[in-house]
VOGU-192917 format. One line per field, with one value per residue (C-alpha): residue number from 0; residue in three letters; y, x, z. Coordinates in nm, 4 decimals. Layout:
BEGIN
n = NUM;...
res = ala;...
py = Y;...
px = X;...
pz = Z;...
END
This chain:
BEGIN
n = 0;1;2;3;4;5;6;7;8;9;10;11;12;13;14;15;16;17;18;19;20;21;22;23;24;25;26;27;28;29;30;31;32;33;34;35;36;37;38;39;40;41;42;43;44;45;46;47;48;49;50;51;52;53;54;55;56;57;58;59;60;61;62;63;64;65;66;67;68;69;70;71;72;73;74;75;76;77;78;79;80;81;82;83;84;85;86;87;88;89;90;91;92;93;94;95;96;97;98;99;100;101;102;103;104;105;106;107;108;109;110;111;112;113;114;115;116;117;118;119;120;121;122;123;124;125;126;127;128;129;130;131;132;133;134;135;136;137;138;139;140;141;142;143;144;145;146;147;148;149;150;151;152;153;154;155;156;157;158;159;160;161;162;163;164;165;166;167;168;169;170;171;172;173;174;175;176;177;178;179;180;181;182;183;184;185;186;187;188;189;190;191;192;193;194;195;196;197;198;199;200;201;202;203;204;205;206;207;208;209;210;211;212;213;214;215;216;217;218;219;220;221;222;223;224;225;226;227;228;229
res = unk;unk;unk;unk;unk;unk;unk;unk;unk;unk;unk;unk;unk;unk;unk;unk;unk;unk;unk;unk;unk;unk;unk;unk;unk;unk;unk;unk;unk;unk;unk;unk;unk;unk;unk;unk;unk;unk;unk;unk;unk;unk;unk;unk;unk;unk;unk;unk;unk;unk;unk;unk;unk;unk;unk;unk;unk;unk;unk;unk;unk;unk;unk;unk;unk;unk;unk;unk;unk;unk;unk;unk;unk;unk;unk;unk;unk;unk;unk;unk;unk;unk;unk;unk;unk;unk;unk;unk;unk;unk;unk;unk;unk;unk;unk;unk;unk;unk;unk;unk;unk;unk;unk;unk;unk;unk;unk;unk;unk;unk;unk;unk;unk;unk;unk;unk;unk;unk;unk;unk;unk;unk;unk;unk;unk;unk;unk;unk;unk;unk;unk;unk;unk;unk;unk;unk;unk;unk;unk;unk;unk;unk;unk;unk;unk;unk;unk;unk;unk;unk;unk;unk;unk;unk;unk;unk;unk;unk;unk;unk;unk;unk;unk;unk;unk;unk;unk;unk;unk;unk;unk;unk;unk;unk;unk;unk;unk;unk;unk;unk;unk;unk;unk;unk;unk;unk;unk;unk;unk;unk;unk;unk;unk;unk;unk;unk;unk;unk;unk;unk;unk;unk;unk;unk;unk;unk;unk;unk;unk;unk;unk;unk;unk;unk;unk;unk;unk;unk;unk;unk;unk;unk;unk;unk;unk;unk;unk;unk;unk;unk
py = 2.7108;2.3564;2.1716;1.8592;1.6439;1.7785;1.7010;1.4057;1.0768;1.0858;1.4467;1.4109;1.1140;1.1405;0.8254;0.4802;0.1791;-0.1953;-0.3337;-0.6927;-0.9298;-1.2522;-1.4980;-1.4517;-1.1473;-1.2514;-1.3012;-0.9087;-0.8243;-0.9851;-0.8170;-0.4896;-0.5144;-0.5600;-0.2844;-0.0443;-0.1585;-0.0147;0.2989;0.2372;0.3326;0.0253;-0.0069;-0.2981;-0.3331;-0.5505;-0.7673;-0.6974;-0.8209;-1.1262;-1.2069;-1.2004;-1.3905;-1.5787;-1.6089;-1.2880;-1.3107;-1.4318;-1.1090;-0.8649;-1.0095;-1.1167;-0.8922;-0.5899;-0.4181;-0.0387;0.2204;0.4959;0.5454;0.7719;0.4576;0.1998;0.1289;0.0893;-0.1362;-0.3620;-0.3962;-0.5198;-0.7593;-0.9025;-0.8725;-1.0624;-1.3292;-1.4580;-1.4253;-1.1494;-1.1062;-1.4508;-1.3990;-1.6320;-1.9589;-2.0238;-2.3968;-2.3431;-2.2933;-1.9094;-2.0674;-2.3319;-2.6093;-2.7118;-2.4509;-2.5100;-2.6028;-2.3558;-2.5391;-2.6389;-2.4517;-2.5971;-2.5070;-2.4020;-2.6906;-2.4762;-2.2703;-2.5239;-2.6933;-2.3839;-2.3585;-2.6692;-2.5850;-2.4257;-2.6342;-2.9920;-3.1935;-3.3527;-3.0121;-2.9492;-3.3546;-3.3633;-3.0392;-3.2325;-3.4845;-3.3412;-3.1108;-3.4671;-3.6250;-3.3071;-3.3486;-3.7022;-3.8403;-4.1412;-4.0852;-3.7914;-3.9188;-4.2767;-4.0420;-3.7995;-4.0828;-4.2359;-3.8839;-3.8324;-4.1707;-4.1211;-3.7778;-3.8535;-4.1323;-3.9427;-3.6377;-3.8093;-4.0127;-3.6802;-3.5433;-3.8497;-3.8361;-3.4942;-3.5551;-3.7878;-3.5848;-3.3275;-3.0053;-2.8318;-2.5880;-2.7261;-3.0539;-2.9523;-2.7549;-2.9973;-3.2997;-3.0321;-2.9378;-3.3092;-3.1866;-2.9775;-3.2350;-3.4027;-3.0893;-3.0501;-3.4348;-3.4607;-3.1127;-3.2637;-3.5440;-3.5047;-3.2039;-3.0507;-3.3129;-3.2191;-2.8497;-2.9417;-3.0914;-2.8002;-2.5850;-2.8072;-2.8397;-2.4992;-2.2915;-2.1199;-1.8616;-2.1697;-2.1353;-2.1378;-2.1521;-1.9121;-2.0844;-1.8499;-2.1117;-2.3993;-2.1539;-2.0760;-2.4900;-2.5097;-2.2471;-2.3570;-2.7362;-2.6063;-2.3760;-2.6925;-2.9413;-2.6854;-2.6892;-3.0348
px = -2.6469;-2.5604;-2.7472;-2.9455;-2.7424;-2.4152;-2.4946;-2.3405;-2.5642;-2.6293;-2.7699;-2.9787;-3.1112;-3.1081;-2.9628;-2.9724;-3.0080;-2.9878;-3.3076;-3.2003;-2.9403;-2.9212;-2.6274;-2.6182;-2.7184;-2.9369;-3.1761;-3.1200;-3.1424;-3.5463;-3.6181;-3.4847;-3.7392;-3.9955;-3.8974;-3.8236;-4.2185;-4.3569;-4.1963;-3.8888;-3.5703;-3.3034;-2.9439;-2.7531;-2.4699;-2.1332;-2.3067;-2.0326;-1.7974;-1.9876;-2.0367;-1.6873;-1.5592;-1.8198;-1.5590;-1.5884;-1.9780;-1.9187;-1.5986;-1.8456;-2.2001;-2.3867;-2.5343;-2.7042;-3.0366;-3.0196;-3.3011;-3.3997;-3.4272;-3.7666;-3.9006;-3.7745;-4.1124;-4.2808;-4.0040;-4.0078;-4.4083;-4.2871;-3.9987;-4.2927;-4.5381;-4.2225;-4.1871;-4.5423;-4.5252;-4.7120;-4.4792;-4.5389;-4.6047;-4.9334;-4.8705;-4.6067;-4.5409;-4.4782;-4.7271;-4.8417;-4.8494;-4.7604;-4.9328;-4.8445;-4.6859;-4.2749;-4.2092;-4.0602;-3.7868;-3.7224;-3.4324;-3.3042;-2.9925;-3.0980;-3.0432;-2.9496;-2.7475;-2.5376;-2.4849;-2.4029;-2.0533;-2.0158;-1.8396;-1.5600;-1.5715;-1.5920;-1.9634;-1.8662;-1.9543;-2.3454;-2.3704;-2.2936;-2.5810;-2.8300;-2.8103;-2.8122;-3.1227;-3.2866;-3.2636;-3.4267;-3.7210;-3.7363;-3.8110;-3.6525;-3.6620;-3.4727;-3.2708;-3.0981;-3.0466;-2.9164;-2.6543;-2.6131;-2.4692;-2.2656;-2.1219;-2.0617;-1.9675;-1.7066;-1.5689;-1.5069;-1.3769;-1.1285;-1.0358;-0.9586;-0.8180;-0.5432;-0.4775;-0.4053;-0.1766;0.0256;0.0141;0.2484;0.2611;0.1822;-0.0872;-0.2956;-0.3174;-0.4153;-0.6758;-0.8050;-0.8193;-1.0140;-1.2740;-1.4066;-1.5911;-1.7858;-2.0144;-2.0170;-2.1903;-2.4461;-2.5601;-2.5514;-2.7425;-3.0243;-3.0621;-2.9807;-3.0304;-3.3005;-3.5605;-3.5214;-3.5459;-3.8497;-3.9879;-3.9176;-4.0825;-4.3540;-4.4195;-4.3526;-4.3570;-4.0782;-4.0025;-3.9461;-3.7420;-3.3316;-3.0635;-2.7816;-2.5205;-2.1656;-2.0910;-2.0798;-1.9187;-1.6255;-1.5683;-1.5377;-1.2669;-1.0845;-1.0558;-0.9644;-0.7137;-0.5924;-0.5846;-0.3676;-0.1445;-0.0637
pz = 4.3026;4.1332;3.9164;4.1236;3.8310;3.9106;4.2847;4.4867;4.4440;4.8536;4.8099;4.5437;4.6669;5.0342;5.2502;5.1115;5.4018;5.3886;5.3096;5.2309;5.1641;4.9334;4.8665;4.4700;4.2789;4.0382;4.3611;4.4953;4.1124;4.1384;4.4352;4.2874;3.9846;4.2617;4.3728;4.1024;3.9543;4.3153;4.2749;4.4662;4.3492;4.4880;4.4726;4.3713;4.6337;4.5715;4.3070;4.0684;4.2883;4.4264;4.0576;3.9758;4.2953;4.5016;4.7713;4.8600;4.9719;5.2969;5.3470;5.1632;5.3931;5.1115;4.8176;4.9732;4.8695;4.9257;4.9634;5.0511;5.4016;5.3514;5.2124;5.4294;5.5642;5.1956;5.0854;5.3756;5.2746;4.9304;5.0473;5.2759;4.9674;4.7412;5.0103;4.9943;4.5668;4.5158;4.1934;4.0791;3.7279;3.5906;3.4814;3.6632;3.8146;4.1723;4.4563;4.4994;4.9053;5.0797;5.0822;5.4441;5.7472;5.7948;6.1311;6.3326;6.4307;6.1010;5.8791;5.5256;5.3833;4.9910;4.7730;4.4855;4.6669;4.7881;4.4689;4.3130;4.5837;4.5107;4.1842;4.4039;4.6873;4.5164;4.4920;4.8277;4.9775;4.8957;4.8974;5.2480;5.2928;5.0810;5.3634;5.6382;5.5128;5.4067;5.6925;5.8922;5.6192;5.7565;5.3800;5.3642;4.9637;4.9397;5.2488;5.0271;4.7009;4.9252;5.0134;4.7354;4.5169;4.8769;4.8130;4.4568;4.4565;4.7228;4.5132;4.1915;4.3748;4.6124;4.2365;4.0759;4.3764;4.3376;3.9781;4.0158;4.2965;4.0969;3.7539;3.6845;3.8188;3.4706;3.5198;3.2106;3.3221;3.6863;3.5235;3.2602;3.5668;3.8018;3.5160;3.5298;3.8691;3.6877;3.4535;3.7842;3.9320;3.7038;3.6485;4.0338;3.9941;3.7672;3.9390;4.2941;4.4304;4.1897;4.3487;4.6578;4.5511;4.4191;4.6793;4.9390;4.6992;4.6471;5.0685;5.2255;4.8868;4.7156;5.0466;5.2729;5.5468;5.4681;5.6741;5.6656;5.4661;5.6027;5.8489;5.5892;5.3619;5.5998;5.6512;5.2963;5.2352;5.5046;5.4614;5.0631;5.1605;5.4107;5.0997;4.9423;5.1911;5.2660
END
């Protein structure tokens, strides 16, 4: 008879479902300490390979949680227990609830999510998120910044975008002209899209409603694969 550590993973462990699955993996790697501290062994699927190309999370449907399947009912209790922030550590600054319900018509795109694709699909991307999700919010604050870092961000790319199409077709240049985007990214980060982050947070709590972001994600890639060939 063979050793339990010499036996297949599946056997020794029994079968492993889909619990859960996030757009980035450092969110499935949080739920998986949840997880792990109630007793529940979790698997990390395809974060490695999200992590190395976030293209592929929209091919690869998003990073998966795994667990047993014996224990699908007591891990569901702790995802449900992890989206009202039951792990919340003490002292931290966001609302353990939300302060007011989220209409249930209502569905936000993440702010943070978006800004992070926006390193790969140019600022104008996630701008053009931020105001659409503003304008659902109805605050006219977040609506004009909203517009104005659309505005900007739209200027400075399509700028870039031209100086690179009259530059040379040396690889280092294209590559030092495309890195300007990215200080773009993260001042329009700090000062655009974190407030309305914030704010979110700050209304509904930090397990507000989002809206799946694969549709925006596929009109993205395609209208950069479309620059790239025209």
């Amino acid at each position: 008879m063979e050793s339990l550590e010499k036996l297949p993973f599946q056997t020794q462990h029994g079968d492993y479902v889909v619990l859960a699955t996030f757009d980035t993996p450092t969110e499935a790697h949080i739920l998986q300490g949840c997880l792990e501290a109630s007793g529940i062994h979790a698997v990390v699927a395809d974060g490695h390979l999200v992590q190395a190309d976030s293209l592929l999370t929209v091919a690869l449907g998003g990073v998966r949680i795994r667990v047993q399947e014996k224990k699908l009912a007591a891990a569901k209790q702790v995802l449900a227990d992890f989206g009202k922030g039951a792990f919340e550590l003490e002292g931290d600054d966001v609302p353990k609830s939300p302060t007011r319900p989220m209409p249930e018509n209502l569905h936000i795109w993440s702010p943070d999510t978006a800004a992070f694709w926006s390193f790969v699909f140019t600022p104008i991307f996630g701008s053009v998120m931020n105001v659409l999700d503003a304008s659902r919010l109805g605050n006219k604050r977040l609506f004009y910044l909203a517009v104005f870092w659309l505005i900007t961000n739209t200027v400075i790319t399509n700028y870039v975008l031209w100086h690179m199409a009259l530059g040379s077709n040396d690889f280092e240049k294209y590559l030092d002209q495309s890195t300007v985007l990215v200080p773009v990214c993260v001042v329009w980060y700090l000062f655009g899209v974190r407030p309305q982050s914030q704010f979110l947070i700050t209304s509904f709590g930090v397990n507000y409603r989002r809206k799946s972001i694969n549709f925006a994600l596929m009109v993205g890639a395609s209208l950069s694969v479309l620059r790239f060939i025209i």
